[in-house]
VEXKE-660351 format. One record per residue: x, y, z of N, C-alpha, C, O in turn; residue in one letter. Coordinates in steps of 0.2 Angstrom, whole numbers, padded with zeros to 4 digits, always signed. Layout:
<sites>
XYZXYZXYZXYZa...
</sites>
This chain:
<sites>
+0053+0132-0003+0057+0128-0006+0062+0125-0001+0063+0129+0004x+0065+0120-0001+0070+0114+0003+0075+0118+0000+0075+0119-0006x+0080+0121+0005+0086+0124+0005+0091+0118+0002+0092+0113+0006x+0093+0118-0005+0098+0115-0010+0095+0112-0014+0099+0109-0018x+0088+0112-0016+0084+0108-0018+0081+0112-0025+0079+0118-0024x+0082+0110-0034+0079+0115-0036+0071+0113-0037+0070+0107-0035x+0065+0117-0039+0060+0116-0041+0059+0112-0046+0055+0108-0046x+0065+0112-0052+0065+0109-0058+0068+0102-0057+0074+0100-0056x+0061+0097-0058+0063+0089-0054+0067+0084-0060+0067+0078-0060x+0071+0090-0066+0073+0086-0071+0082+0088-0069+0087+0085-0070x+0081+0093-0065+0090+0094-0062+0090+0093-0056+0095+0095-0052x+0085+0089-0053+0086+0084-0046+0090+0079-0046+0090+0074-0050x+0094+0080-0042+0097+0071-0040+0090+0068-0038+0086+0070-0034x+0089+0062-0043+0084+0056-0043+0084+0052-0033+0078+0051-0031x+0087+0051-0031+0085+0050-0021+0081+0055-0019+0077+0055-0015x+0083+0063-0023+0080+0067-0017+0075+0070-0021+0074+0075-0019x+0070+0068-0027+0065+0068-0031+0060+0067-0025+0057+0072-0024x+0059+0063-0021+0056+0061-0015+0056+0070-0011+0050+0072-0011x+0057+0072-0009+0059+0078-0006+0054+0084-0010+0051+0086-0005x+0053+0087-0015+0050+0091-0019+0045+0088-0020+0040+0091-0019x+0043+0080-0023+0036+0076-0024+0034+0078-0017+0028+0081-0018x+0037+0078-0011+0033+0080-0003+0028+0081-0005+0023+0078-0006x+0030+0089-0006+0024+0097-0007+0018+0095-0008+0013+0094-0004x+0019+0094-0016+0011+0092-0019+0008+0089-0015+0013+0090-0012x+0004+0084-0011+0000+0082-0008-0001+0084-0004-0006+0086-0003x+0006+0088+0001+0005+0091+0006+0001+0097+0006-0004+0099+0009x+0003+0099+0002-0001+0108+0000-0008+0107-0001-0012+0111+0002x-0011+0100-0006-0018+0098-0006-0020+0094-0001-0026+0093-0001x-0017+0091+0006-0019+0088+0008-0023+0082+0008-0028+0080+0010x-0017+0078+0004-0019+0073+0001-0015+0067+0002-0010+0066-0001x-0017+0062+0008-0015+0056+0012-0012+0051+0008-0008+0047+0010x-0013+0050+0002-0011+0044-0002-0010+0045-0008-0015+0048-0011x-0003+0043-0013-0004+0044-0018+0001+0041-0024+0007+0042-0025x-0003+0039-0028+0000+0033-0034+0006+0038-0037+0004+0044-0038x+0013+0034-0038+0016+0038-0042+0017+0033-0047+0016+0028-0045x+0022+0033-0054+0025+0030-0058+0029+0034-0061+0030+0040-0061x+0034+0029-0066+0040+0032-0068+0043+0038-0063+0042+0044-0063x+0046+0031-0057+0048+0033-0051+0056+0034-0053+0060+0038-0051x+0056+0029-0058+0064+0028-0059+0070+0028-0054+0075+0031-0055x+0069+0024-0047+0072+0021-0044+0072+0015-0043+0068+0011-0043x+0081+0014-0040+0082+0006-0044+0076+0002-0036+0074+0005-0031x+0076-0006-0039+0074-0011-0034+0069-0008-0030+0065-0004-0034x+0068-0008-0024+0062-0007-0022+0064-0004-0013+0070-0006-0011x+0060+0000-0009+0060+0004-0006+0059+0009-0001+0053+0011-0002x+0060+0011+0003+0055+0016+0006+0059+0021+0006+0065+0020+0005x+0056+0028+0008+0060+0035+0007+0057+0037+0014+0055+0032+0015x+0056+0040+0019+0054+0044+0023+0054+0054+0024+0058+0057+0028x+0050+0055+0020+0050+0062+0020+0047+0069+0026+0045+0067+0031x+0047+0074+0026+0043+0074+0029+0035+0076+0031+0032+0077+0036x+0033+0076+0025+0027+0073+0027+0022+0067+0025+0016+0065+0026x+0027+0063+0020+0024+0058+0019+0031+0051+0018+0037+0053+0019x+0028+0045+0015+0034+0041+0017+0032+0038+0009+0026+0037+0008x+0037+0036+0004+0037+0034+0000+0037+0026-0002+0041+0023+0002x+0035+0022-0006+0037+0015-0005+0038+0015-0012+0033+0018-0015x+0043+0012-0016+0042+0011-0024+0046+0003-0026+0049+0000-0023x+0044+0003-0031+0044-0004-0036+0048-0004-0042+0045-0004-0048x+0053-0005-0042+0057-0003-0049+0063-0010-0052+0064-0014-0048x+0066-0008-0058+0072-0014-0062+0076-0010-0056+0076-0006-0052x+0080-0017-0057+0086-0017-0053+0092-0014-0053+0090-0009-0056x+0098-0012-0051+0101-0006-0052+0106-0005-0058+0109+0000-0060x+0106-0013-0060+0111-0013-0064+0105-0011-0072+0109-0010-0077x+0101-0010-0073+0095-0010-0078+0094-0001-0079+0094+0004-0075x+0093-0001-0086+0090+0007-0088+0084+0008-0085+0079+0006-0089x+0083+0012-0078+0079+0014-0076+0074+0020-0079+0074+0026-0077x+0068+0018-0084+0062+0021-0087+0057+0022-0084+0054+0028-0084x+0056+0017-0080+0048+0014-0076+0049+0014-0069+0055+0015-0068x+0045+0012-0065+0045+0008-0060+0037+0013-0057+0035+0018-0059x+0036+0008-0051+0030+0013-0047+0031+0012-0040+0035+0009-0037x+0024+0016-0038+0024+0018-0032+0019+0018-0027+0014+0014-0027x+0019+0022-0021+0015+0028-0018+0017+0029-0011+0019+0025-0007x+0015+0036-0012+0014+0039-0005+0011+0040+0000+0006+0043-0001x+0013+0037+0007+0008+0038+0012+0010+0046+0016+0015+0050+0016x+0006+0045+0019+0006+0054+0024+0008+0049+0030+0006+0043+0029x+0013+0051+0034+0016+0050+0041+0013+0047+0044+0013+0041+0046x+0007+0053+0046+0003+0053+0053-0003+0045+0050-0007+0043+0054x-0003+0042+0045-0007+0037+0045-0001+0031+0044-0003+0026+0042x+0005+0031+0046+0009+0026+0047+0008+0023+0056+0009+0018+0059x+0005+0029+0058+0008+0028+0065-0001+0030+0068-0001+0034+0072x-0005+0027+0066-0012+0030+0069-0012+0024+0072-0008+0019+0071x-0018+0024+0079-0021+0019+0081-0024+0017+0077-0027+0020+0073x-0025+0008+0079-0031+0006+0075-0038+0008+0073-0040+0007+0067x-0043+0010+0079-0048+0016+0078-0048+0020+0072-0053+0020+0068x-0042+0026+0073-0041+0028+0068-0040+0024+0060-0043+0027+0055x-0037+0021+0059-0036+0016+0051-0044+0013+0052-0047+0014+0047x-0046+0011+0055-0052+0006+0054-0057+0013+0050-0059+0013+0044x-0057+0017+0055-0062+0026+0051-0059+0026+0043-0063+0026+0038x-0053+0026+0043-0049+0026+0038-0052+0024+0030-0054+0027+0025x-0050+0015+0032-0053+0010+0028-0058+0010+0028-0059+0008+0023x-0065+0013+0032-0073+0013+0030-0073+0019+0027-0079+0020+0025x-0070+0023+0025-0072+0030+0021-0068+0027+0014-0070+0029+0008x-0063+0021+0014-0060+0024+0007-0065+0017+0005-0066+0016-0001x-0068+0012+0009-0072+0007+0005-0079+0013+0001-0081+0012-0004x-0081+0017+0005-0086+0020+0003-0084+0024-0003-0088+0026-0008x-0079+0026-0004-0078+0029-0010-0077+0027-0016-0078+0030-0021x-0076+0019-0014-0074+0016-0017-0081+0012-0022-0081+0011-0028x-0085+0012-0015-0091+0011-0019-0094+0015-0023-0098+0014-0028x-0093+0022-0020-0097+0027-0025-0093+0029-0032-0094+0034-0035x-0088+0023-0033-0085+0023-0040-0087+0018-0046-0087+0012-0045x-0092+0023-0052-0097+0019-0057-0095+0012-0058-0089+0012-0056x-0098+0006-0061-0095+0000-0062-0090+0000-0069-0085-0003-0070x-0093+0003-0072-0089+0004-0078-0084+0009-0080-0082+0010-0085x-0081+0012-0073-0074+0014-0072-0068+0009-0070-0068+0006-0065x-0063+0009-0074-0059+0005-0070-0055+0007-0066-0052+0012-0066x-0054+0002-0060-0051+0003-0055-0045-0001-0052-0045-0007-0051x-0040+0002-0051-0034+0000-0047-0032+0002-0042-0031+0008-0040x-0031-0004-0037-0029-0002-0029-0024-0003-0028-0022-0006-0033x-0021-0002-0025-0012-0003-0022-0012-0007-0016-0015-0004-0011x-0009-0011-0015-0009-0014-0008-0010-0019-0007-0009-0022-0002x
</sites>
């Protein structure tokens, strides 16, 4: 646990929501990840430590319900190109090995 931080993400301060979401990918090892009902205002980035948020939301004066998101892992903000090129040919392949009659949403 983040010294000051509880577990319970409904008695977080909303900025530092970003902070405890960290973990989960972390622990799974998981490079990228959609979030929604981010419920941060406008739009932005977080930089955590081990991934970097970017999200999409109403403006600040607006009842924050909704908004979206995702998470990148660090270490692929700052790869060589090599590295990202490997990157993007595995996730086209995955991409392909997703049935036609699944629907699919990219980000980016």
């Amino acid at each position: 646990m983040y010294r000051g931080l509880s577990d319970d993400l409904q008695q977080a301060n909303n900025a530092r929501k970003t902070a405890i979401t960290d973990r989960e990918p972390a622990k799974r090892n998981i490079d990228i990840v959609a979030l929604q009902e981010t419920r941060l205002a406008a739009s932005g980035s977080l930089k955590e430590k081990e991934h970097t948020f970017f999200w999409q939301g109403l403006g600040p004066d607006k009842h924050r319900i909704h908004g979206v998101g995702f998470a990148l892992r660090n270490s692929k903000l700052s790869s060589s190109p090599e590295v990202k090129n490997v990157f993007y040919e595995e996730l086209q392949e995955r991409i392909r090995g997703i049935p036609n009659k699944e629907n699919l949403i990219q980000l980016g």
